[in-house]
Backbone bond lengths (Angstrom), bond angles and torsions (degrees), N, CA, C in turn:
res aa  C-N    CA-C-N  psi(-1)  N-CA   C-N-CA  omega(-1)  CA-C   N-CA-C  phi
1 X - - - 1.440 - - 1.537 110.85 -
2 X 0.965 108.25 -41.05 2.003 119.99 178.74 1.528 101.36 -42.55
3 X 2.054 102.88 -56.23 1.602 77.42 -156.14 1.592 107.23 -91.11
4 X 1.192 103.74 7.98 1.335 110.51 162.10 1.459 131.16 -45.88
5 X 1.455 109.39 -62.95 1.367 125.20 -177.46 1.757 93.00 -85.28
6 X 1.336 141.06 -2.99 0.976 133.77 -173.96 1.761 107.02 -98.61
7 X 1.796 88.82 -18.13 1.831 76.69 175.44 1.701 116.63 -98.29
8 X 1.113 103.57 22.72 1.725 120.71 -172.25 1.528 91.99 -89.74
9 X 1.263 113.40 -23.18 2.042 104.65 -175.77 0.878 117.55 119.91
10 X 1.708 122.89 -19.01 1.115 127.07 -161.04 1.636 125.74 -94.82
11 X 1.162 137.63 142.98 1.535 121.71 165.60 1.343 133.00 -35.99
12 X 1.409 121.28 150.80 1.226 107.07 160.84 1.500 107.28 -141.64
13 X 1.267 107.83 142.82 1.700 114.97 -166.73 1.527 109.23 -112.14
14 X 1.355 103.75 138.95 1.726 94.46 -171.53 1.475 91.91 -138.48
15 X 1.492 90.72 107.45 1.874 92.81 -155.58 2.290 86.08 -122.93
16 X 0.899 129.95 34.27 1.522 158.29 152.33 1.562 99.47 -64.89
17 X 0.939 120.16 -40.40 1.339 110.06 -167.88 1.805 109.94 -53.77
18 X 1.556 112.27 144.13 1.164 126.60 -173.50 1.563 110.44 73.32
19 X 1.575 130.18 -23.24 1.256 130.20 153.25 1.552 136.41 -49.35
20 X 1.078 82.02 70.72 1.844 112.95 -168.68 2.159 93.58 -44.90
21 X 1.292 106.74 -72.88 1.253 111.60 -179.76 1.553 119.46 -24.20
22 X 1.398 123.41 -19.15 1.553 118.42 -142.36 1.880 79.15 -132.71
23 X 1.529 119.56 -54.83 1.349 124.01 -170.96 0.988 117.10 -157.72
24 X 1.228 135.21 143.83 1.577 136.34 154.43 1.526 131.03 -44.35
25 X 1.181 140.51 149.09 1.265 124.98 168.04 0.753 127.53 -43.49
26 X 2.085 111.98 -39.36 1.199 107.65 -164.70 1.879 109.94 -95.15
27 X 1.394 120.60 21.87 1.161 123.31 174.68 1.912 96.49 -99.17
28 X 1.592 120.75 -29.90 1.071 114.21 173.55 1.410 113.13 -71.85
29 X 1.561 131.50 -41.13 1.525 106.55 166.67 0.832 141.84 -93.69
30 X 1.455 101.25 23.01 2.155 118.06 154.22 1.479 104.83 -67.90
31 X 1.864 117.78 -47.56 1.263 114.12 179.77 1.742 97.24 -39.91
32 X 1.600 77.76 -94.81 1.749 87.87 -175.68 1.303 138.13 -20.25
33 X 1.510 124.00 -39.58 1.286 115.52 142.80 1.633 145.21 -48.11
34 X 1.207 105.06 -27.24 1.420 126.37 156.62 1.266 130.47 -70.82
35 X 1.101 128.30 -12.44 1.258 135.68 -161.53 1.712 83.61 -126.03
36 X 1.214 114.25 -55.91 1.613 94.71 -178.94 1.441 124.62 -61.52
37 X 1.923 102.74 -26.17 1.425 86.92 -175.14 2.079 99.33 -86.79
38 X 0.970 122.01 25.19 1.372 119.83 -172.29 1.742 96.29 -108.51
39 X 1.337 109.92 8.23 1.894 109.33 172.25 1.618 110.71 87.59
40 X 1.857 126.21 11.88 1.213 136.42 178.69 1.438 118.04 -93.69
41 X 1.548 117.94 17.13 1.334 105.05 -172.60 1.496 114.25 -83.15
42 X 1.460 122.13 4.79 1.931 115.64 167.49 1.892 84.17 -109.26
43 X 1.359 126.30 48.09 1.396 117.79 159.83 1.402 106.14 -137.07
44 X 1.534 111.71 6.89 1.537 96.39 -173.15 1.564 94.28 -116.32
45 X 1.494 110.01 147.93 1.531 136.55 148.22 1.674 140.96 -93.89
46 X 0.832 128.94 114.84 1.378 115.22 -174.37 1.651 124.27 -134.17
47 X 1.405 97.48 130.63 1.791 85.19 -169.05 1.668 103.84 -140.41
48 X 1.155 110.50 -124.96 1.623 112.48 -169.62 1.357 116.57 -163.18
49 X 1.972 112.84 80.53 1.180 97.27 -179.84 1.293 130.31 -99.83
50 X 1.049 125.49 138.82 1.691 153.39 -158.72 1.349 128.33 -131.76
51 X 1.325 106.67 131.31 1.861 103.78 167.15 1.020 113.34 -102.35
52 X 1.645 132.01 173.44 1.320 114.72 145.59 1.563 139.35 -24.70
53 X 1.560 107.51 -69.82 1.329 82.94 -167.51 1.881 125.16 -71.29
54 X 1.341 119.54 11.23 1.719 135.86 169.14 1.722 93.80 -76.26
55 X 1.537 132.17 -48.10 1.455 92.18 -168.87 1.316 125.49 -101.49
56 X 1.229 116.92 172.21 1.221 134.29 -171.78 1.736 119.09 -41.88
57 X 1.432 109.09 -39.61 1.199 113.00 -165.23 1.756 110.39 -86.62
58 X 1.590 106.77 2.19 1.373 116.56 146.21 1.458 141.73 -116.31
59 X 1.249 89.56 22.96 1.790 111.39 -175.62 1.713 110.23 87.88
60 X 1.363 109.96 19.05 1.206 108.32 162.88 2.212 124.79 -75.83
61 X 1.105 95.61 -168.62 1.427 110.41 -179.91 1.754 128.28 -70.80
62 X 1.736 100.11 -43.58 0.893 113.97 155.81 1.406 126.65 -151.66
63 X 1.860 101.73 175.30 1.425 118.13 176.95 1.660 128.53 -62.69
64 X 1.215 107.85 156.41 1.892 92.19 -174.35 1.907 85.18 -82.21
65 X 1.586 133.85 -4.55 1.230 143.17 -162.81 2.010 91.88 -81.03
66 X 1.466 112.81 -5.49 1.882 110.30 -161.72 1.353 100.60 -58.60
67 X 1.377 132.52 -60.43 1.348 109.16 -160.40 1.450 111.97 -93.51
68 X 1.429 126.21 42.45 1.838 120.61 168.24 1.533 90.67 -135.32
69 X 1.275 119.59 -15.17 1.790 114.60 -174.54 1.366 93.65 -116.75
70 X 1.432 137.85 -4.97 1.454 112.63 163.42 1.819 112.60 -143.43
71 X 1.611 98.68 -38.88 1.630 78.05 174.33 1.222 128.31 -84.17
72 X 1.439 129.43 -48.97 1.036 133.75 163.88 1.692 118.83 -18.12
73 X 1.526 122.31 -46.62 1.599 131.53 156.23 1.711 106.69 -48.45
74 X 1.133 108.17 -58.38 1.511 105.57 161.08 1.306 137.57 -43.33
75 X 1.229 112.07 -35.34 1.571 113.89 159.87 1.091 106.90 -58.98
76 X 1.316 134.08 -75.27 1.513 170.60 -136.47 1.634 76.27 -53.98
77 X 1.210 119.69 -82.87 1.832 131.57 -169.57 1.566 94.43 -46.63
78 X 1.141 131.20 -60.76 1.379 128.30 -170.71 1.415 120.17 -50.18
79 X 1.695 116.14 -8.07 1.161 121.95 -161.00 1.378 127.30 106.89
80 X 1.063 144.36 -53.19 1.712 160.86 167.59 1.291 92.59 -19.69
81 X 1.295 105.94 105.52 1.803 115.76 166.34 1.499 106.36 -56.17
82 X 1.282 119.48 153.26 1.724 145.54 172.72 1.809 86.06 -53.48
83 X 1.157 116.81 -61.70 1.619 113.19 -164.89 1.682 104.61 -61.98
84 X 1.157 132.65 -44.60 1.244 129.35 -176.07 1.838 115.44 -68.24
85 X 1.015 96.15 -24.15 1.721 97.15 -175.07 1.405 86.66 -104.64
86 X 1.028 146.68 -17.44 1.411 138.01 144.02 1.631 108.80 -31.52
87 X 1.399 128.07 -73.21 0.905 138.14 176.94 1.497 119.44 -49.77
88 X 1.415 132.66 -46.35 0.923 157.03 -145.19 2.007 94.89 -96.81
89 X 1.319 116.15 -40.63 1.805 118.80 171.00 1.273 113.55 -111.68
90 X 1.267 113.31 2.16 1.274 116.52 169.85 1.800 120.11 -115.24
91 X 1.560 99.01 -87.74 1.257 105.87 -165.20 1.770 114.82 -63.04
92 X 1.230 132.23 -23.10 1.106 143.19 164.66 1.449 115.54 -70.38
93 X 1.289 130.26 -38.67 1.933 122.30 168.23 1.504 88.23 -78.38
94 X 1.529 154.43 -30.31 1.083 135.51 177.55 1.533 131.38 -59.88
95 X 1.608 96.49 -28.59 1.977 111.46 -177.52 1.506 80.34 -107.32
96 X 1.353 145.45 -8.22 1.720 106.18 177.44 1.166 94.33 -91.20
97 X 1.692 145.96 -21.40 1.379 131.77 -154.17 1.426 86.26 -100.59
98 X 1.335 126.27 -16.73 1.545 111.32 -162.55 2.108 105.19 -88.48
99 X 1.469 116.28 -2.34 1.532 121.36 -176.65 1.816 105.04 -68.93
């Protein structure tokens, strides 16, 4: 279904990350690996969604710091070149916010 709606043009945001309850990280960069090796890497987004009571600085689980101090390293080991997750926290929230 991902690369489905992913070959329509549109973004896709996979903002799960650190949502332990729903998946593991490492079930999120199986997605992501899949989807990149399926030709979606200027279609993917990825961020960190959170409420209060999840971060740290209210006695939650985690930091709003999770995906540059722990997943993002997780890619990195999984394989995901520096240039692609470049793209992927950078240049891709830069052309979706810029439409």
């Amino acid at each position: 279904m991902h690369k489905e709606v992913a070959a329509t043009g549109v973004y896709l945001e996979y903002d799960t990350i650190g949502r332990f309850k729903y998946h593991s990280d490492d079930k999120e960069i199986e997605l992501i690996h899949h989807m990149l090796n399926s030709g979606f890497q200027e279609s993917l987004l990825i961020s960190l969604d959170t409420t209060r009571a999840r971060l740290q600085a209210y006695g939650g689980e985690i930091g709003i710091d999770y995906l540059t101090k722990t997943f993002i390293p997780k890619l990195k080991v999984s394989g995901i070149s520096d240039k692609t997750i470049s793209t992927l926290v950078l240049d891709n929230p830069l052309a979706a916010l810029s439409v």
